[in-house]
N, CA, C and O atoms as a printed pandas DataFrame, in Angstrom:
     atom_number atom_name residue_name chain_id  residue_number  x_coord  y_coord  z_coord
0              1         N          UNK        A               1    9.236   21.653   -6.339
1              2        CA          UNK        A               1    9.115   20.653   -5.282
2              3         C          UNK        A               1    9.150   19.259   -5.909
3              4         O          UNK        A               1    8.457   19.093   -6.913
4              5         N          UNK        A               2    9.811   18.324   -5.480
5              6        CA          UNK        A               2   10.114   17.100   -5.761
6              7         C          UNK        A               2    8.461   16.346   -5.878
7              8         O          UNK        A               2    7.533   16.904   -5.293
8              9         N          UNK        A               3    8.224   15.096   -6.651
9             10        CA          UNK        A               3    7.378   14.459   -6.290
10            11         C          UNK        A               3    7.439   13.676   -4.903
11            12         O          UNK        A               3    8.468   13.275   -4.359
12            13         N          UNK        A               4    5.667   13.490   -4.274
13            14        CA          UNK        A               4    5.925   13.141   -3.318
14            15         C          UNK        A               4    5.393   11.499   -3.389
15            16         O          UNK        A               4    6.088   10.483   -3.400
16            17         N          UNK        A               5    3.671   11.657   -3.438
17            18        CA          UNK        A               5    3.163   10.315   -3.961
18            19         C          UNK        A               5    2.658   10.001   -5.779
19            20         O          UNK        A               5    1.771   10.544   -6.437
20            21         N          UNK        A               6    3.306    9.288   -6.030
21            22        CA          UNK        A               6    2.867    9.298   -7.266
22            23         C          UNK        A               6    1.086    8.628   -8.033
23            24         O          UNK        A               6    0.561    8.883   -9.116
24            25         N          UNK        A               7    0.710    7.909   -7.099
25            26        CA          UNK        A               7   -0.334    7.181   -7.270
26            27         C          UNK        A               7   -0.675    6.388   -6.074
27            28         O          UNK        A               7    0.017    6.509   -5.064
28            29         N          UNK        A               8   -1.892    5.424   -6.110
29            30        CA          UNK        A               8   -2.352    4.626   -5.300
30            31         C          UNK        A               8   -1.861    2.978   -5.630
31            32         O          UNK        A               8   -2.028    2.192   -6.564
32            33         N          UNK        A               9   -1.163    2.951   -4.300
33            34        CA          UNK        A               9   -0.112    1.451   -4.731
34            35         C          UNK        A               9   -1.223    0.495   -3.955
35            36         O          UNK        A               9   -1.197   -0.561   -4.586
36            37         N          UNK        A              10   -2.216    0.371   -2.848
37            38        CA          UNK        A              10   -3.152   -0.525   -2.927
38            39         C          UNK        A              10   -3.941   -0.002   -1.304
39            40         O          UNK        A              10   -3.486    0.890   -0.588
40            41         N          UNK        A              11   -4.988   -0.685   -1.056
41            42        CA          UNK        A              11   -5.999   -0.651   -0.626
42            43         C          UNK        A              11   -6.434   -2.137    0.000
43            44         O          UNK        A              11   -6.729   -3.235   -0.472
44            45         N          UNK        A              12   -6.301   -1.530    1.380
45            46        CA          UNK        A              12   -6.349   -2.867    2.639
46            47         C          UNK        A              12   -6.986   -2.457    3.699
47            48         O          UNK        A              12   -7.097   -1.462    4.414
48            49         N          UNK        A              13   -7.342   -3.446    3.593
49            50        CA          UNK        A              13   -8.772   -3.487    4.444
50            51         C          UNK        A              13   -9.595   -4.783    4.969
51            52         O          UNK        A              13   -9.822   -5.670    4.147
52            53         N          UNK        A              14  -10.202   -4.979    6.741
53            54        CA          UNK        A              14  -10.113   -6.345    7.325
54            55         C          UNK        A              14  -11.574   -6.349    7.095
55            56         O          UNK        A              14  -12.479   -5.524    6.975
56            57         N          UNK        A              15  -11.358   -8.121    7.082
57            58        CA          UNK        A              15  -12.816   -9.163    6.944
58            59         C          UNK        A              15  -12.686   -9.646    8.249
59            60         O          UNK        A              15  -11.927   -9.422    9.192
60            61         N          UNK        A              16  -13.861  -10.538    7.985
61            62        CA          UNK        A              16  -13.822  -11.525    8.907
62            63         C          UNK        A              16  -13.157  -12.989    8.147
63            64         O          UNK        A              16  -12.843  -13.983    8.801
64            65         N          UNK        A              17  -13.070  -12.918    7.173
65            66        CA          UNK        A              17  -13.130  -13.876    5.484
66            67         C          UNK        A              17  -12.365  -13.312    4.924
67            68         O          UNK        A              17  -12.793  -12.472    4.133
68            69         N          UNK        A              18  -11.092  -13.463    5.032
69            70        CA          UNK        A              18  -10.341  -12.955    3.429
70            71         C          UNK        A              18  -10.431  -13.758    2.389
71            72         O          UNK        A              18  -10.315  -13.178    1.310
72            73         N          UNK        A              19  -10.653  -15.261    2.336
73            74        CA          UNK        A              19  -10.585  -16.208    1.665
74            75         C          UNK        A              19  -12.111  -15.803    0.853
75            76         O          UNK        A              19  -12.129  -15.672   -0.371
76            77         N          UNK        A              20  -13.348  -15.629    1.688
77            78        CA          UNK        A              20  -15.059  -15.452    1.112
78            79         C          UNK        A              20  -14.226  -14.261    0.654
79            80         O          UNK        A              20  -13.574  -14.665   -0.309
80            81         N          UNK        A              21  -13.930  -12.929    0.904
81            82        CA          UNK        A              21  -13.961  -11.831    0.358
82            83         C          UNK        A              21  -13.411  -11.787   -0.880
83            84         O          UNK        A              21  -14.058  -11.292   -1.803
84            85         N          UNK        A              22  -12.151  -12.291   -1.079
85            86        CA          UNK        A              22  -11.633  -12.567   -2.314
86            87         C          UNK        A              22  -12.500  -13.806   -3.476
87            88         O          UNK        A              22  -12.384  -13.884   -4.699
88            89         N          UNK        A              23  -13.233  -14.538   -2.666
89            90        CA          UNK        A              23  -13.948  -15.049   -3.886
90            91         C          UNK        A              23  -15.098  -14.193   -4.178
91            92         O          UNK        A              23  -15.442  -14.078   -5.355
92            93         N          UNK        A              24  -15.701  -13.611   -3.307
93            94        CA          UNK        A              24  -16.916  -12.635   -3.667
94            95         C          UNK        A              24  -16.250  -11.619   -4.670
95            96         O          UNK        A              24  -16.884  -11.563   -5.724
96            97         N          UNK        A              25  -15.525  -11.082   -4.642
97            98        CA          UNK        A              25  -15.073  -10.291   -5.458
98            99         C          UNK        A              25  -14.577  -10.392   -7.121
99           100         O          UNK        A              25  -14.665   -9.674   -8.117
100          101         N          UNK        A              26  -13.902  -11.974   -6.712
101          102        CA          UNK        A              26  -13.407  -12.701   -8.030
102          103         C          UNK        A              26  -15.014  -13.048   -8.787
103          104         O          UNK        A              26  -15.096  -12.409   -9.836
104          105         N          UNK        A              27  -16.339  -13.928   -8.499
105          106        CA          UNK        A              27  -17.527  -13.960   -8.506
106          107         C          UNK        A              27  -18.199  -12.835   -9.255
107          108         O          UNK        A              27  -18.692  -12.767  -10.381
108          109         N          UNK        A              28  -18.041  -11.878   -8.154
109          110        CA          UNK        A              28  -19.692  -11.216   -8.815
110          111         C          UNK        A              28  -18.566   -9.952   -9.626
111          112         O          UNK        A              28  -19.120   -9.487  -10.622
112          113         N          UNK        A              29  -17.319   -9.424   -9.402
113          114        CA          UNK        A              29  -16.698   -8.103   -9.645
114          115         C          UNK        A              29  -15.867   -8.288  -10.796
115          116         O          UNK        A              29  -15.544   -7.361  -11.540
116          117         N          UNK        A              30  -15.349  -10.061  -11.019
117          118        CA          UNK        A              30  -14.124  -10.486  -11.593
118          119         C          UNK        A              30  -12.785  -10.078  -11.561
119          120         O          UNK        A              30  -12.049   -9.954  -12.540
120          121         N          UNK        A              31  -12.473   -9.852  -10.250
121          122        CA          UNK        A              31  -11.147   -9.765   -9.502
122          123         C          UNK        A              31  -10.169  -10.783   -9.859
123          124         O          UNK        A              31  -10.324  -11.822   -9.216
124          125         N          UNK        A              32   -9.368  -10.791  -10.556
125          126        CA          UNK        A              32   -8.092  -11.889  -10.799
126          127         C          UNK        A              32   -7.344  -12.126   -9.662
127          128         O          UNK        A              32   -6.121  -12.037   -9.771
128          129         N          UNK        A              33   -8.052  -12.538   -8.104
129          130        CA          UNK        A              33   -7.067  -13.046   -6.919
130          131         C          UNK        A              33   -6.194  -14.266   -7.263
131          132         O          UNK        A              33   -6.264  -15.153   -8.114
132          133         N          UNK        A              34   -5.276  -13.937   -6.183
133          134        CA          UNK        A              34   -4.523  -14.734   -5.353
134          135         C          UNK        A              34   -4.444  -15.135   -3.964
135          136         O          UNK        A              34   -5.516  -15.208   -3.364
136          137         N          UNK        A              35   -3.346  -15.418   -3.320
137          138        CA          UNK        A              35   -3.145  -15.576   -2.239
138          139         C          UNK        A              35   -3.132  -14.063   -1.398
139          140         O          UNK        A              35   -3.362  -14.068   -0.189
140          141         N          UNK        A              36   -2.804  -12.578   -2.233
141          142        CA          UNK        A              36   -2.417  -11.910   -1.144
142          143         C          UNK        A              36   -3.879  -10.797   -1.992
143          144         O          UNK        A              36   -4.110   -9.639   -1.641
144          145         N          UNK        A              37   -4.591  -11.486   -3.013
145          146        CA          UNK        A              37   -5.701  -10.526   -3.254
146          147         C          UNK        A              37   -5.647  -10.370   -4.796
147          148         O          UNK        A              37   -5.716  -11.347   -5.542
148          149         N          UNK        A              38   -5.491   -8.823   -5.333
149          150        CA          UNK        A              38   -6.045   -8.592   -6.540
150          151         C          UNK        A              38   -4.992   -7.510   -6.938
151          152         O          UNK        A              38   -5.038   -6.353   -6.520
152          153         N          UNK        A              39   -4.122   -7.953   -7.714
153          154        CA          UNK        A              39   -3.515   -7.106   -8.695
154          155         C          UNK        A              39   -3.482   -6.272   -9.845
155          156         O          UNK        A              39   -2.847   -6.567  -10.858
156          157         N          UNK        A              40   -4.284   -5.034   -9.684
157          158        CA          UNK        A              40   -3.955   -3.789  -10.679
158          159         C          UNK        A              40   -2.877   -3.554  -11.816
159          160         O          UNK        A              40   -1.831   -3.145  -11.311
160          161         N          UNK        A              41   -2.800   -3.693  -13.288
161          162        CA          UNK        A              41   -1.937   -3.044  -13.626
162          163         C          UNK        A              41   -2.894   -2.120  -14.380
163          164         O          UNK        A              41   -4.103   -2.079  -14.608
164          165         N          UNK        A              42   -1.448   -1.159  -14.758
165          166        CA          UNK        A              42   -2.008    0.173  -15.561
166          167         C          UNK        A              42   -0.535    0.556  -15.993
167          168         O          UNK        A              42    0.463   -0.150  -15.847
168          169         N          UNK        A              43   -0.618    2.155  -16.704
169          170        CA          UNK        A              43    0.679    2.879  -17.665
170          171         C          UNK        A              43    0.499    3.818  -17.244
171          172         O          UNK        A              43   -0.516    4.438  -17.562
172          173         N          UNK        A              44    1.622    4.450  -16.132
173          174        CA          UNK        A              44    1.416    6.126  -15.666
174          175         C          UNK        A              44    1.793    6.511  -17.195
175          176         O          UNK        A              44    2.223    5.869  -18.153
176          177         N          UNK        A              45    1.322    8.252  -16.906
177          178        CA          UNK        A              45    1.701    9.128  -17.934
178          179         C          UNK        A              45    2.334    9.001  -18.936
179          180         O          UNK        A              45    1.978    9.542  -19.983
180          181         N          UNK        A              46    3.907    7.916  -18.794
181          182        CA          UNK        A              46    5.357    8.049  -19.363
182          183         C          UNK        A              46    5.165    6.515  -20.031
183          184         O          UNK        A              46    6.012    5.912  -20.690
184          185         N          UNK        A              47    3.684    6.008  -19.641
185          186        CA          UNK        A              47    3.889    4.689  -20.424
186          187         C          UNK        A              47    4.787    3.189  -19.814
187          188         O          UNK        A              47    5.177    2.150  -20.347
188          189         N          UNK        A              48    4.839    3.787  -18.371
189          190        CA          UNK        A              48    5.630    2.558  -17.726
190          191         C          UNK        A              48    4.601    1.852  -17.152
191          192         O          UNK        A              48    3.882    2.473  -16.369
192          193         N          UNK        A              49    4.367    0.686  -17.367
193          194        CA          UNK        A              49    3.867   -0.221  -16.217
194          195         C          UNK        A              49    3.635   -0.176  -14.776
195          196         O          UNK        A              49    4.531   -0.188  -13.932
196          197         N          UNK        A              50    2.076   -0.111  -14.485
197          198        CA          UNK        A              50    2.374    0.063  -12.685
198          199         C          UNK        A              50    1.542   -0.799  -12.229
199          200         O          UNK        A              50    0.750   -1.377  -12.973
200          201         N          UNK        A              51    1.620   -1.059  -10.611
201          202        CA          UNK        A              51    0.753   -1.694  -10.591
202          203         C          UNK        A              51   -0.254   -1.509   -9.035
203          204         O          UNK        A              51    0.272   -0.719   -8.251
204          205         N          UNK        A              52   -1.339   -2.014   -8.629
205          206        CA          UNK        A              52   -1.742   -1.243   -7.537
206          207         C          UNK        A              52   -2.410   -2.465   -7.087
207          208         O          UNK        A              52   -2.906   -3.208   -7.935
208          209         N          UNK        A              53   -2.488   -2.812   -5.576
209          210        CA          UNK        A              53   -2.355   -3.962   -4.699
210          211         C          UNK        A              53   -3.881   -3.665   -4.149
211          212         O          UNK        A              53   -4.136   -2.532   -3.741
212          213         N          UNK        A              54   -5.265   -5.070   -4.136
213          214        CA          UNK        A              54   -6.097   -5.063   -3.857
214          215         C          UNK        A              54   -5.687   -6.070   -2.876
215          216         O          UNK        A              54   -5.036   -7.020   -3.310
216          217         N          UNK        A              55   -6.036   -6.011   -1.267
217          218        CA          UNK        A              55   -5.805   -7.135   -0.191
218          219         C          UNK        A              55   -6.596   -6.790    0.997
219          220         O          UNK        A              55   -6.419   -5.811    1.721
220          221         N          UNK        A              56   -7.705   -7.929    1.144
221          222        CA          UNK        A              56   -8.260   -8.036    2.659
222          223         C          UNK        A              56   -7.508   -8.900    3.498
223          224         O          UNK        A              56   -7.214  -10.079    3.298
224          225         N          UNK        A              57   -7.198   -8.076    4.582
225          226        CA          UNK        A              57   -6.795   -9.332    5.771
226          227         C          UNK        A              57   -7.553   -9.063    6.591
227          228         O          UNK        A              57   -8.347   -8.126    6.671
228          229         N          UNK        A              58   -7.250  -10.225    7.517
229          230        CA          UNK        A              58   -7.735  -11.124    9.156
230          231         C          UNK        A              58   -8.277   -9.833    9.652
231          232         O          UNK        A              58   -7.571   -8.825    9.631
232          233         N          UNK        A              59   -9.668   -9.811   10.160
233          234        CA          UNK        A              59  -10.073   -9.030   11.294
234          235         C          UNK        A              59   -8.960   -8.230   12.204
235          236         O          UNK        A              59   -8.724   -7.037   12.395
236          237         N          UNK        A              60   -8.229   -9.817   12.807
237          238        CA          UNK        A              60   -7.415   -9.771   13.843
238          239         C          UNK        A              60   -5.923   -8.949   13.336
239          240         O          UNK        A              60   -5.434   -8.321   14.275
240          241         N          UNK        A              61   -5.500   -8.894   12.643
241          242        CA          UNK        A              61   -4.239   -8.327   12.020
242          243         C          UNK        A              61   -3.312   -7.471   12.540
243          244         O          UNK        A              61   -4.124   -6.552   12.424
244          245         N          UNK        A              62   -2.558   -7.040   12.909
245          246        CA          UNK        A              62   -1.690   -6.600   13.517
246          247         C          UNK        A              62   -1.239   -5.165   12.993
247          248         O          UNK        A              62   -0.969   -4.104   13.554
248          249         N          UNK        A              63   -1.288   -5.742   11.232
249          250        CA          UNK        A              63   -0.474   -5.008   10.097
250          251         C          UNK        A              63   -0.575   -3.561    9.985
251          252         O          UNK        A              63    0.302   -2.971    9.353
252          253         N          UNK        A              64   -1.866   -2.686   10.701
253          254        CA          UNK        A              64   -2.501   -1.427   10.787
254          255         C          UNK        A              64   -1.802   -0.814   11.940
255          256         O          UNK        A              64   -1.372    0.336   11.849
256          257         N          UNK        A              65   -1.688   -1.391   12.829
257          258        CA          UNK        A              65   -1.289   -0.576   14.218
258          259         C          UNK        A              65    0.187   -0.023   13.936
259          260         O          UNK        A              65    1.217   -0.360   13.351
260          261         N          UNK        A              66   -0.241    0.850   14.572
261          262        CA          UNK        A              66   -0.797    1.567   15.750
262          263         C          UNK        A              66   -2.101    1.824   15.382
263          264         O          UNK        A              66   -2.858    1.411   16.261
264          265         N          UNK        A              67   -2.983    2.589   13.983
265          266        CA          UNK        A              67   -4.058    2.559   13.875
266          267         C          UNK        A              67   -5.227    2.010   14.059
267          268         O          UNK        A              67   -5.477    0.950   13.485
268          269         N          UNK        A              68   -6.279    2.690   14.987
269          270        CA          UNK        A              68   -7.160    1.566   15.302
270          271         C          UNK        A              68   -8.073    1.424   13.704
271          272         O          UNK        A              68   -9.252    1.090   13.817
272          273         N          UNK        A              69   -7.609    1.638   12.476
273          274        CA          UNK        A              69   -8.959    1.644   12.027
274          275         C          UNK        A              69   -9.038   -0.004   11.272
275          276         O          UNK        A              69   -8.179   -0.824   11.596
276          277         N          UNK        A              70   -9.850   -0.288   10.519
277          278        CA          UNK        A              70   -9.982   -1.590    9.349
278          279         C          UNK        A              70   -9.697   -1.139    8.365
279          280         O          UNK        A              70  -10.021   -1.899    7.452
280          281         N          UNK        A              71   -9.066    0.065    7.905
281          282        CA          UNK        A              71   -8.126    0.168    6.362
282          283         C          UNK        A              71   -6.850    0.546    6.531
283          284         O          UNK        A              71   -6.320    0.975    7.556
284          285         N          UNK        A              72   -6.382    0.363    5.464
285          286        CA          UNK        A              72   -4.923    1.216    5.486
286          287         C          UNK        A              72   -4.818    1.493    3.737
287          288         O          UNK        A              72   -5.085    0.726    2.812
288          289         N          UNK        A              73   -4.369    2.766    3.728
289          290        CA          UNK        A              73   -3.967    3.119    1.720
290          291         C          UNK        A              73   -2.555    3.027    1.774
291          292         O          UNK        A              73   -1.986    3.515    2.750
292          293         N          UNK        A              74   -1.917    2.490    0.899
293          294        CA          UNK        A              74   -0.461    1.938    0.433
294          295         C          UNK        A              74   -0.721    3.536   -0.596
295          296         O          UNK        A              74   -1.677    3.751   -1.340
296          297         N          UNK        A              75    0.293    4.336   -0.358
297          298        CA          UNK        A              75    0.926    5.038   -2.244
298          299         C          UNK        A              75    1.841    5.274   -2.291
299          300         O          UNK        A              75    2.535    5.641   -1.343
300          301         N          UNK        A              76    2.176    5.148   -3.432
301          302        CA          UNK        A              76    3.441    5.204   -4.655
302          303         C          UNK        A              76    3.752    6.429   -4.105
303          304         O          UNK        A              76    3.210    7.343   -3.484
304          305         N          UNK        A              77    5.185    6.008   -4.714
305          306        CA          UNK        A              77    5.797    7.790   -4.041
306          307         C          UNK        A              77    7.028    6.990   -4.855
307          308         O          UNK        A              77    7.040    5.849   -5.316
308          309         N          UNK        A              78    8.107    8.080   -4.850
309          310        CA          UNK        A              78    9.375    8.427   -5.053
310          311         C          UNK        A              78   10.426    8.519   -4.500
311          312         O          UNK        A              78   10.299    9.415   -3.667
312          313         N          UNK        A              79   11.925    7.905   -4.451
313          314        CA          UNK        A              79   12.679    8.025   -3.292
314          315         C          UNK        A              79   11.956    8.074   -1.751
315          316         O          UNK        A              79   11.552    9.091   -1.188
316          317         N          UNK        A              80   11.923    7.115   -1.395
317          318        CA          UNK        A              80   11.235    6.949    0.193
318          319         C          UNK        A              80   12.225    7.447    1.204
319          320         O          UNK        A              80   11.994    8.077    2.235
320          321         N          UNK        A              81   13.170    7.116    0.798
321          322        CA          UNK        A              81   14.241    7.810    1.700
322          323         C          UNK        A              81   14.194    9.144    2.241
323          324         O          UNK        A              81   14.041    9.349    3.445
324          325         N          UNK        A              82   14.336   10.149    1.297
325          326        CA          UNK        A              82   14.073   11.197    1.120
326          327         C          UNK        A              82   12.434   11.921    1.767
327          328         O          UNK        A              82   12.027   12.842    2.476
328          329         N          UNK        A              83   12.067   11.084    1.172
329          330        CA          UNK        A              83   10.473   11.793    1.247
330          331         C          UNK        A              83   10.174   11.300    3.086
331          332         O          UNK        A              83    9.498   11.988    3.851
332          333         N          UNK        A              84   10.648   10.390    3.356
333          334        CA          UNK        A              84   10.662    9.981    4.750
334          335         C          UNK        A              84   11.090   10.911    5.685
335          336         O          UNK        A              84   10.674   10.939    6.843
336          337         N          UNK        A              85   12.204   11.951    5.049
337          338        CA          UNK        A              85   13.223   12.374    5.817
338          339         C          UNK        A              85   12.445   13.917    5.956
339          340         O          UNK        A              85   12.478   14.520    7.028
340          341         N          UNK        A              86   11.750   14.472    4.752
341          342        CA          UNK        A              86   11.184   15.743    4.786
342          343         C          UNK        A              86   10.342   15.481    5.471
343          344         O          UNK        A              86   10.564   15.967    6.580
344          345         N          UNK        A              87    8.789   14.567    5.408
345          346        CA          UNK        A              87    8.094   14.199    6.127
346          347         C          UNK        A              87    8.610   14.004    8.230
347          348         O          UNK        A              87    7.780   13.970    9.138
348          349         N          UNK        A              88    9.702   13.942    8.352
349          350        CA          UNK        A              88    9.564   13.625   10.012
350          351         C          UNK        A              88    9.903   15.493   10.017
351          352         O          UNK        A              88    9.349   16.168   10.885
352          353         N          UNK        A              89   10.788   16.138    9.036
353          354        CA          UNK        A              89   11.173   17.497    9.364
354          355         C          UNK        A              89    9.898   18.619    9.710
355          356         O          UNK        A              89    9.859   19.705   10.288
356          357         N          UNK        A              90    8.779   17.646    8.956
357          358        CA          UNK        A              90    7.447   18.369    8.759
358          359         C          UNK        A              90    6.811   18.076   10.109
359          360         O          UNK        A              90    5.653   18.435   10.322
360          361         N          UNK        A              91    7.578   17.392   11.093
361          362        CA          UNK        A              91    6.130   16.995   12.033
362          363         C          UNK        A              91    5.398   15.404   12.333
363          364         O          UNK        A              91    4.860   14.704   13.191
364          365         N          UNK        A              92    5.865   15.466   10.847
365          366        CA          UNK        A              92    4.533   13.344   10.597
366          367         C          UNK        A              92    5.767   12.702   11.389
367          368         O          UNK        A              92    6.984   12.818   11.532
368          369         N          UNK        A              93    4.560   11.880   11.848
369          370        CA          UNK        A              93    5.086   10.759   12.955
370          371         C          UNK        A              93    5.410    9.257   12.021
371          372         O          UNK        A              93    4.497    8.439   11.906
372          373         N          UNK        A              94    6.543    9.039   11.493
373          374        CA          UNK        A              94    6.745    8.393   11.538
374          375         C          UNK        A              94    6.678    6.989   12.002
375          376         O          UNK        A              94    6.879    7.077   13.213
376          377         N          UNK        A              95    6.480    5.552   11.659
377          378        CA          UNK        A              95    6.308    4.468   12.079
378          379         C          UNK        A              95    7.341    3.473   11.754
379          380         O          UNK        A              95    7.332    2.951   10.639
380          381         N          UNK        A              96    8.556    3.050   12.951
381          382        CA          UNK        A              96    9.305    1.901   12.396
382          383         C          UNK        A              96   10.573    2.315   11.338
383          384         O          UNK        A              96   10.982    3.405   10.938
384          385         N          UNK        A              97   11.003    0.884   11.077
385          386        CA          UNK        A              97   11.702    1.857    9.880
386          387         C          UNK        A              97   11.647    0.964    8.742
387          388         O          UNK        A              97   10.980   -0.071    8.706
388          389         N          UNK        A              98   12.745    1.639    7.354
389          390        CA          UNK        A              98   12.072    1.114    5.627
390          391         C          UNK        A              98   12.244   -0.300    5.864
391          392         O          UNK        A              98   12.735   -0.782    6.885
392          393         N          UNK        A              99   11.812   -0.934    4.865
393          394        CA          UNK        A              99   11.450   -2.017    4.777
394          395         C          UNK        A              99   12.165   -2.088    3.509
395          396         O          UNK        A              99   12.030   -1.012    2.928
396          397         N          UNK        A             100   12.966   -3.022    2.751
397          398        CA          UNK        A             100   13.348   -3.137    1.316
398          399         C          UNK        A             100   12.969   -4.927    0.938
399          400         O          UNK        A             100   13.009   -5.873    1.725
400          401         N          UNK        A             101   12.616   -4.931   -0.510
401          402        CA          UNK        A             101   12.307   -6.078   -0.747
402          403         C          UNK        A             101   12.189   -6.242   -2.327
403          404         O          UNK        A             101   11.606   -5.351   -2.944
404          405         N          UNK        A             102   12.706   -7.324   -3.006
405          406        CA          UNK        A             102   12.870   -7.071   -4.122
406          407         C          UNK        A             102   11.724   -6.139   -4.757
407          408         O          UNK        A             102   12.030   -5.256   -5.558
408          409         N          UNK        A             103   10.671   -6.322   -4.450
409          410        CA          UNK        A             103    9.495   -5.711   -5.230
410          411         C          UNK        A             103    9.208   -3.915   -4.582
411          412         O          UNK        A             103    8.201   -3.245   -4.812
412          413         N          UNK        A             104   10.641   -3.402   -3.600
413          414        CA          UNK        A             104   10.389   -2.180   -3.720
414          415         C          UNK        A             104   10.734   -2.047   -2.272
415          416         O          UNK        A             104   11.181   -3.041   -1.700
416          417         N          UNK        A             105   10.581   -0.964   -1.637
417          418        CA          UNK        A             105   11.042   -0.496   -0.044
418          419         C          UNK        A             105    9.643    0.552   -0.057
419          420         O          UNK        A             105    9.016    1.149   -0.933
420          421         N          UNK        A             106    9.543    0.398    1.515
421          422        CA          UNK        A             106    8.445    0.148    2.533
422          423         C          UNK        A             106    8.705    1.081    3.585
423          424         O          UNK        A             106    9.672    0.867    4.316
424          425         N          UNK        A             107    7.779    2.371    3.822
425          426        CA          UNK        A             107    7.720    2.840    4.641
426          427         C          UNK        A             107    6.566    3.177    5.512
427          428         O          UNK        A             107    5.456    3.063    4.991
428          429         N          UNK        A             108    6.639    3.624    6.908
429          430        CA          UNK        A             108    4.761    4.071    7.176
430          431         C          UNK        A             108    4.825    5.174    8.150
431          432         O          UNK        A             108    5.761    5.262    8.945
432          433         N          UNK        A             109    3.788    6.074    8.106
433          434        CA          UNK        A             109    3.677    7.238    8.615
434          435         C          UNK        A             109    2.012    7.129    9.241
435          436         O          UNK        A             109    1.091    6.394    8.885
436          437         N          UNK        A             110    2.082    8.295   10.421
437          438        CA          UNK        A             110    0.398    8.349   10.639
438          439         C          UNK        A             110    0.027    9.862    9.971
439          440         O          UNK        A             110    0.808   10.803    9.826
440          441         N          UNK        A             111   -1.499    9.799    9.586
441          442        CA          UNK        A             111   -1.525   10.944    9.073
442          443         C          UNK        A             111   -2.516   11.954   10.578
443          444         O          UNK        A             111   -2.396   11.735   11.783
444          445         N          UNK        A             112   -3.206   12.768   10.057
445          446        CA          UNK        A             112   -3.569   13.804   10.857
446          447         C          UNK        A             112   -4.316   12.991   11.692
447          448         O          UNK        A             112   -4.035   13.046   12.889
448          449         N          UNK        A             113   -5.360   12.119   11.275
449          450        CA          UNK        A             113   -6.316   11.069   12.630
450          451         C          UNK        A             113   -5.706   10.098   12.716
451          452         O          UNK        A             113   -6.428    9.102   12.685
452          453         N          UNK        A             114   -4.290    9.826   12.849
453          454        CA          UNK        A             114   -3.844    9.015   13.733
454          455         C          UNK        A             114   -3.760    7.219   12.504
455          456         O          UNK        A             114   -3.217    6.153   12.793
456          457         N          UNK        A             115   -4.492    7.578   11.270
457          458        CA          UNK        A             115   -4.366    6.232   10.475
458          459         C          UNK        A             115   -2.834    6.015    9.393
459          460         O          UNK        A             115   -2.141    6.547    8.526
460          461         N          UNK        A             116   -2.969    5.068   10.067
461          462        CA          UNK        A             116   -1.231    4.557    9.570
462          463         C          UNK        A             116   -1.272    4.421    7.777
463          464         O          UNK        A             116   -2.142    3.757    7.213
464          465         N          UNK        A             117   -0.518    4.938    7.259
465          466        CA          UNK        A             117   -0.283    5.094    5.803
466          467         C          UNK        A             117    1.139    4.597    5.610
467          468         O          UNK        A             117    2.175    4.864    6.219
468          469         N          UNK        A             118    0.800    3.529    4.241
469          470        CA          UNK        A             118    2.291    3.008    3.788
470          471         C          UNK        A             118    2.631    3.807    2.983
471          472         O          UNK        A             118    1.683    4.389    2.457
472          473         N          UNK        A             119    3.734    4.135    2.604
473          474        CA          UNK        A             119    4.362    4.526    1.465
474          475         C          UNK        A             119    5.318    3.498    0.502
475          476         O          UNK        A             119    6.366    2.965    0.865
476          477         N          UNK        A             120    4.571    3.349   -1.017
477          478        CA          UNK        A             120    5.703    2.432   -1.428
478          479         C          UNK        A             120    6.521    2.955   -2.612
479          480         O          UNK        A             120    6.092    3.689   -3.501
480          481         N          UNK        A             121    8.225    2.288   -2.448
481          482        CA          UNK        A             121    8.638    2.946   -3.646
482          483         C          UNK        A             121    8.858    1.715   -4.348
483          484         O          UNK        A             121    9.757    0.915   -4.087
484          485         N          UNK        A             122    7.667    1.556   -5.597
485          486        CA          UNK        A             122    7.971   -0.091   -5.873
486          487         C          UNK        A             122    9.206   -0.507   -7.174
487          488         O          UNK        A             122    9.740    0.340   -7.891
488          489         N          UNK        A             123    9.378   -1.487   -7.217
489          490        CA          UNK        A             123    9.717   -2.335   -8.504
490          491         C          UNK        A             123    8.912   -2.946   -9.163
491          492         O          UNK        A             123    8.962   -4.141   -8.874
492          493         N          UNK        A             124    7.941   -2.646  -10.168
493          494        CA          UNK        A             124    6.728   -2.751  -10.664
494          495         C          UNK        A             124    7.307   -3.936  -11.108
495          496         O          UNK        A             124    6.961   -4.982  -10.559
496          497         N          UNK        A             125    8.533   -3.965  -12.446
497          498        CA          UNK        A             125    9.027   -5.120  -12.813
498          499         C          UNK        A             125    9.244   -6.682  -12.229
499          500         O          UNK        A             125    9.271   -7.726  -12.880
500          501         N          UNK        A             126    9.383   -6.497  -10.863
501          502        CA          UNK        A             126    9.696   -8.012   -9.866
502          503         C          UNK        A             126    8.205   -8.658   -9.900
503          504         O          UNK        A             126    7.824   -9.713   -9.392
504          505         N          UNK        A             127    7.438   -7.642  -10.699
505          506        CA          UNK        A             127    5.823   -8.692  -10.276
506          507         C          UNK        A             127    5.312   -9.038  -12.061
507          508         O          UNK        A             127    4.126   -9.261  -12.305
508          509         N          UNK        A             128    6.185   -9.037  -12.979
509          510        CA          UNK        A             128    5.948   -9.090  -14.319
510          511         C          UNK        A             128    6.949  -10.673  -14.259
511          512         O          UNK        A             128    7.145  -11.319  -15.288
């Protein structure tokens, strides 16, 4: 069987404060933010560079729905195309369609309770 997700590409989740949340974090945790949060790197298995996306947004946000919840998990995966395509054969409900962008293509699915999951197939390199 092909790989499906390879790892955890990031972790989002709403404030009331993204601006307080990201300094609380930078503060007491030493989070290296930015504008869109806190960037992970690491070396899968093979020694390549990866990297994994820390970001609170707006209460109000849009970016989750259909899901009613305050998180969403981004993961790494492999050919999205593909894995998109077995995934609707399987049943998963699909959300929208890919997204491409230099730093990788963008897909989203709901899982069994209904919470919207990204899938990313990134370009680790466009953020080096």
């Amino acid at each position: 069987m092909k790989k499906r997700v390879t790892g955890i590409g990031g972790l989002f989740f709403k404030t009331k404060d993204p601006k307080a949340a990201k300094d609380w974090y930078k503060k007491h945790l030493g989070f290296n933010t930015d504008d869109y949060g806190c960037t992970f790197w690491w070396k899968d298995k093979d020694g390549k560079d990866c990297s994994t996306q820390w970001s609170p947004f707006a209460e109000n946000t849009k970016y989750y729905e259909p899901s009613k919840k305050d998180f969403m998990f981004n993961y790494r995966v492999e050919n999205l195309h593909e894995l998109l395509k077995t995934l609707k054969e399987e049943g998963v409900t699909i959300i929208g369609e890919v997204e491409e962008y230099e730093y990788g293509k963008f897909g989203w699915i709901l899982d069994n309770d209904g919470n919207k999951i990204e899938l990313w197939e990134p370009i680790d390199k466009a953020f080096m």
